[in-house]
C-alpha positions as CSV (number, residue, x, y, z in Angstrom):
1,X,0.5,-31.7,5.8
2,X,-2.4,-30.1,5.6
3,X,-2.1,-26.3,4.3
4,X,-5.8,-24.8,5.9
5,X,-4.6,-25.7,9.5
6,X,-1.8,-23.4,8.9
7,X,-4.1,-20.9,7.3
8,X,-6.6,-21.1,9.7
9,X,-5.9,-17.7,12.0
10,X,-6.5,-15.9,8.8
11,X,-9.0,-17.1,7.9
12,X,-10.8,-16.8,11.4
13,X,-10.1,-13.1,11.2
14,X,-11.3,-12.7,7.5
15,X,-14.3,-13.9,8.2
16,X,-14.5,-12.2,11.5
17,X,-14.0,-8.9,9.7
18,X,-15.6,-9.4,5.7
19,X,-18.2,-6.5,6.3
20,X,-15.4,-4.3,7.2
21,X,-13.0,-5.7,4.3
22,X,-15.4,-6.3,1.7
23,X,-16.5,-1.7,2.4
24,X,-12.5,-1.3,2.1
25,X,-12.1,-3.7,-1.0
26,X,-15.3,-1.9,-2.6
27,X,-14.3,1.5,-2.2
28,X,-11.2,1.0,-3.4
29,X,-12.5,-0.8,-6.5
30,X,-14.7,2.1,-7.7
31,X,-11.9,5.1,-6.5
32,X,-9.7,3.1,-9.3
33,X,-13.2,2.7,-11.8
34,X,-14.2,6.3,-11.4
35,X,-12.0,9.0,-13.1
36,X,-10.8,11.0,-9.7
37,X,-7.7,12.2,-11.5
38,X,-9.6,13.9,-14.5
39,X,-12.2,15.2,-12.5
40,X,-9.9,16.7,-9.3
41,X,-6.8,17.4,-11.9
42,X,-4.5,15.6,-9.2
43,X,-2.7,12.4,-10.2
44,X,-4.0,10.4,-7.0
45,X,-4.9,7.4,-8.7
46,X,-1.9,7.2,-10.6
47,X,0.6,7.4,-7.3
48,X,-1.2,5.2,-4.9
49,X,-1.2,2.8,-7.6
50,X,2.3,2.9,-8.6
51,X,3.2,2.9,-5.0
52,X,1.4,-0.5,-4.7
53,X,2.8,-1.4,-7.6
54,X,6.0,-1.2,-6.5
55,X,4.8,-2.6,-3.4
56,X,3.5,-5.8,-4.8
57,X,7.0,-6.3,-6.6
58,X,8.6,-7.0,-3.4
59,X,8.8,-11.0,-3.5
60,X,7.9,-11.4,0.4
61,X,4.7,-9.3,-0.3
62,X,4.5,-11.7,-3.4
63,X,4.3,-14.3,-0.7
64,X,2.1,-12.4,1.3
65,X,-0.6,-11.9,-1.1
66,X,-0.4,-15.7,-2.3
67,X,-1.3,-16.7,1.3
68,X,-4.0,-14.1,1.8
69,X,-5.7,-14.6,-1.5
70,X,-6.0,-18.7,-0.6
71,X,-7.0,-17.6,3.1
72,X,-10.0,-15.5,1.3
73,X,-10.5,-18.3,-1.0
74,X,-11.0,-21.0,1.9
75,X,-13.1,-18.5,3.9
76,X,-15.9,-18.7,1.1
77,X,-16.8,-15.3,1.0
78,X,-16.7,-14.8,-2.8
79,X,-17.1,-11.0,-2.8
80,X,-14.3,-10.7,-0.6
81,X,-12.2,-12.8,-3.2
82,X,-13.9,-11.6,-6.6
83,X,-12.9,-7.9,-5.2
84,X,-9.5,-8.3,-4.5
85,X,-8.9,-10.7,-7.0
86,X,-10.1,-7.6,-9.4
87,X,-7.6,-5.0,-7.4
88,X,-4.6,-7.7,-7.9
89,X,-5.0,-7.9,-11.2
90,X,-5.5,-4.0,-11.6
91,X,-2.1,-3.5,-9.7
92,X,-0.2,-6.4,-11.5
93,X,-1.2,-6.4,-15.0
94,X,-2.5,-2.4,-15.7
């Protein structure tokens, strides 16, 4: 049984796509580095990440995640991976 073939179609479109991704997975790095909700006194931080909090508790998602964090892993693009390595901890452990 080998786990990349089944992996694979992700992984094609991961790497198809890691300009676009790695933009997303930056932005949303620095809006959760920079303080937004001090500066514009609106708690938008603090709900989109306690609605992906909630979000991530979810056990399929759980699943989910797993397979798209090896996926990013096999594709070799290590910003890709450092990034949303960096935004799963952020959501799971902050």
């Amino acid at each position: 049984m080998n786990l990349n073939s089944y992996v694979a179609p992700v992984t094609r479109n991961l790497k198809s796509n890691s300009t676009t991704i790695n933009f997303v997975l930056l932005c949303l790095v620095l809006f959760y580095l920079l303080p937004v909700d001090a500066l514009l006194r609106v708690s938008i931080q603090r709900d989109t990440e306690s609605t992906l909090k909630n979000l991530i508790r979810n056990p399929l998602v759980m699943v989910l995640v797993t397979v798209l964090v090896y996926s990013t892993y096999v594709s070799g693009d290590m910003y890709m991976l450092v990034l949303g390595l960096f935004l799963l901890h952020r959501l799971t452990l902050h």
